[in-house]
N, C-alpha and C positions, 0 to 999 in steps of 0.2 A: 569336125565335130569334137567337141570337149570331150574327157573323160568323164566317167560317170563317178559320181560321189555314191560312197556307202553310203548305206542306211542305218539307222541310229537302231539299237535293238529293241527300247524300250520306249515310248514317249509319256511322258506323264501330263495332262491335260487339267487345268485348273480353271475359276473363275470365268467369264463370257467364252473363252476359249473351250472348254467342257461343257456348257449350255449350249454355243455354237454346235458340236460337235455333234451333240444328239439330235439335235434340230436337223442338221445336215444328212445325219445317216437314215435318218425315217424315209428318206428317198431312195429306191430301189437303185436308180440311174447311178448315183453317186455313188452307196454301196458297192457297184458295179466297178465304177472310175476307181476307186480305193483299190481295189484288191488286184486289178487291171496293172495299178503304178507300185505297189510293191513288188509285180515284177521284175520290169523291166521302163524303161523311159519309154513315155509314149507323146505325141503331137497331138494338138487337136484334133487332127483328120484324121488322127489312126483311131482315135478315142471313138470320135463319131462312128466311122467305120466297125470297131469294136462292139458298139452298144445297138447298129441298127439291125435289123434280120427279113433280111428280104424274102423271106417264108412266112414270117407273119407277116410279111407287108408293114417292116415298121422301120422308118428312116427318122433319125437322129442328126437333128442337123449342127453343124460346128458353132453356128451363136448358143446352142441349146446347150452344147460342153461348153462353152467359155462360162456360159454361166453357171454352172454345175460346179467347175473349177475355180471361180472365185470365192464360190461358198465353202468348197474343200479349202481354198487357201483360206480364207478367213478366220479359220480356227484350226488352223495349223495342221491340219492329215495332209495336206501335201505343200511341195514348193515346186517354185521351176529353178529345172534342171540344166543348164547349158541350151545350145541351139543347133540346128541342122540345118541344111538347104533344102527346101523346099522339089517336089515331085521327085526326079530321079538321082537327086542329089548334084546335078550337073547347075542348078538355077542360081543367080546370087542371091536369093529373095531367102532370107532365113526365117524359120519358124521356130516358136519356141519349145522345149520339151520339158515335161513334168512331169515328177517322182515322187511318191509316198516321203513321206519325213522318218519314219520308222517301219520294222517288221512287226511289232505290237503296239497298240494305244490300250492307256486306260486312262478315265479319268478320275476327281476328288469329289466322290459322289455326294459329300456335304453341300456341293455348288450345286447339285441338282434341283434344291427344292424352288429353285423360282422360276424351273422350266415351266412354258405354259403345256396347258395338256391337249391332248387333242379337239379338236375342233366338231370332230364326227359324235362325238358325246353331249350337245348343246341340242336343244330342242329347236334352232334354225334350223340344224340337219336334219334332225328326226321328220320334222316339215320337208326337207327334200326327197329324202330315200320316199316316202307315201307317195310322190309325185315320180320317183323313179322306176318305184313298185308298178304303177300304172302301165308308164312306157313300155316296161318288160311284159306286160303283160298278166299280171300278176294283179287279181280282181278281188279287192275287198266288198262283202258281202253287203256294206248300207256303211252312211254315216258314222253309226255307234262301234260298229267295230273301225274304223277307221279313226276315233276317239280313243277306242280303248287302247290302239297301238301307239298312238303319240303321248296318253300318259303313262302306259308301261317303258317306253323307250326314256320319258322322261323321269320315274321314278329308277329306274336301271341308272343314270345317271348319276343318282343323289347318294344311293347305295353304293355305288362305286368311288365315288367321292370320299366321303367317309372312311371308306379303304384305304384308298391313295393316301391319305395322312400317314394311318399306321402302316403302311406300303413303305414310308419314306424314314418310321422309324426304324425298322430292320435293315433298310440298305444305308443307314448313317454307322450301321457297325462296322462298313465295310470301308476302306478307308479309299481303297482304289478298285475301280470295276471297271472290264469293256463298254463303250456306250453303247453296244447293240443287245450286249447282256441286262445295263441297266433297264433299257426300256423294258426289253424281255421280262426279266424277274417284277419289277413295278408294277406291272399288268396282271400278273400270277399273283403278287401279292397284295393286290389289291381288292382279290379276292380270299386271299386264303386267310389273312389278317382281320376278315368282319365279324362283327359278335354274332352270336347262334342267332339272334332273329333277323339280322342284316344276311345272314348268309341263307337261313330257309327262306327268305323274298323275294334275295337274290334269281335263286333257281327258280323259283312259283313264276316271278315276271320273267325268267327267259323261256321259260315251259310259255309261256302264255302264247309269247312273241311267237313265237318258232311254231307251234300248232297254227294261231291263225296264219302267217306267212307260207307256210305249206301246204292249208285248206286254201289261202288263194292262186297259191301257184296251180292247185289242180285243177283250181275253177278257170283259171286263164290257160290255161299250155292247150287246150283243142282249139282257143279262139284264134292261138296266133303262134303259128308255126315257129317263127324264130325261139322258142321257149323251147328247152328240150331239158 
């Protein structure tokens, strides 16, 4: 087995590489892998092993980390590390091992603005979660409230939008930021940044959302058990 290579203290992340990075880290799994290989060097299989939990009943399989890890490699949070033999060490069949690139990343949150935004904010989705709502059990009252929740989800949108701009001027002050902080605070400030009548319509359309969402939960949780 090779020696293991230190780790860099600091990484600084720029251009696709810092867009990559954010992209990357909005997956729990990966998040997961990341902080997993700043430990210590890990295989595939320890990864999978690492990520599965046989108490939740949740198995990870090693094409699922290959590709977890090529997204990680592809903007640099991690590299492979040397090689080891495979099962108990005794096999010729070597496997490879990978390690975070650094103990800190940040990136140059000016490359951020052409991140795309999330997908669960498009009124495609607002049409899913209504059809999810169902499944779970969760019963909207007639049609019109059913209308009124895909244009509030859809005006929640535009409102947020508008944010996200001035979101992205406050974080161009910042010359360098964690990517898990950037999305963080973008989110936060994409509220905290909307004018007085974007921000009272704000709260009016999530008060709406969240009232009828909860009158439907009530109306559905006795028709179907699995709702608790």
């Amino acid at each position: 087995m090779q020696g293991m290579r230190n780790l860099d203290t600091v990484k600084v992340l720029t251009g696709s590489e810092a867009i990559d990075a954010v992209k990357a880290l909005n997956d729990e799994n990966r998040r997961q892998i990341l902080h997993a290989l700043r430990a210590r060097r890990m295989s595939t299989t320890e990864l999978a092993e690492f990520l599965s939990d046989p108490v939740a009943k949740k198995e990870v399989k090693p094409q699922t980390v290959r590709y977890h890890l090529k997204e990680l490699e592809k903007c640099g949070l991690i590299e492979q590390d040397g090689y080891e033999p495979t099962g108990n060490g005794d096999s010729h069949i070597m496997q490879k091992l990978w390690r975070a690139t650094a103990e800190n990343v940040f990136i140059a949150t000016g490359d951020m603005e052409l991140l795309p935004e999330r997908a669960s904010e498009d009124l495609d989705r607002t049409l899913d979660l209504v059809n999810v709502m169902k499944q779970l059990g969760l019963i909207l009252k007639d049609d019109k409230e059913m209308a009124i929740v895909n244009s509030d989800f859809s005006k929640r949108s535009e409102i947020m939008l508008r944010g996200l701009e001035r979101a992205k001027e406050t974080l161009r002050a910042a010359c360098e930021l964690d990517p898990e902080l950037y999305v963080m605070f973008r989110r936060i400030l994409s509220v905290v940044r909307l004018d007085e009548k974007d921000y009272e319509d704000y709260w009016e359309v999530n008060r709406r959302i969240n009232d009828i969402l909860r009158d439907a939960y009530r109306r559905g949780k006795g028709k179907n058990p699995e709702v608790f």
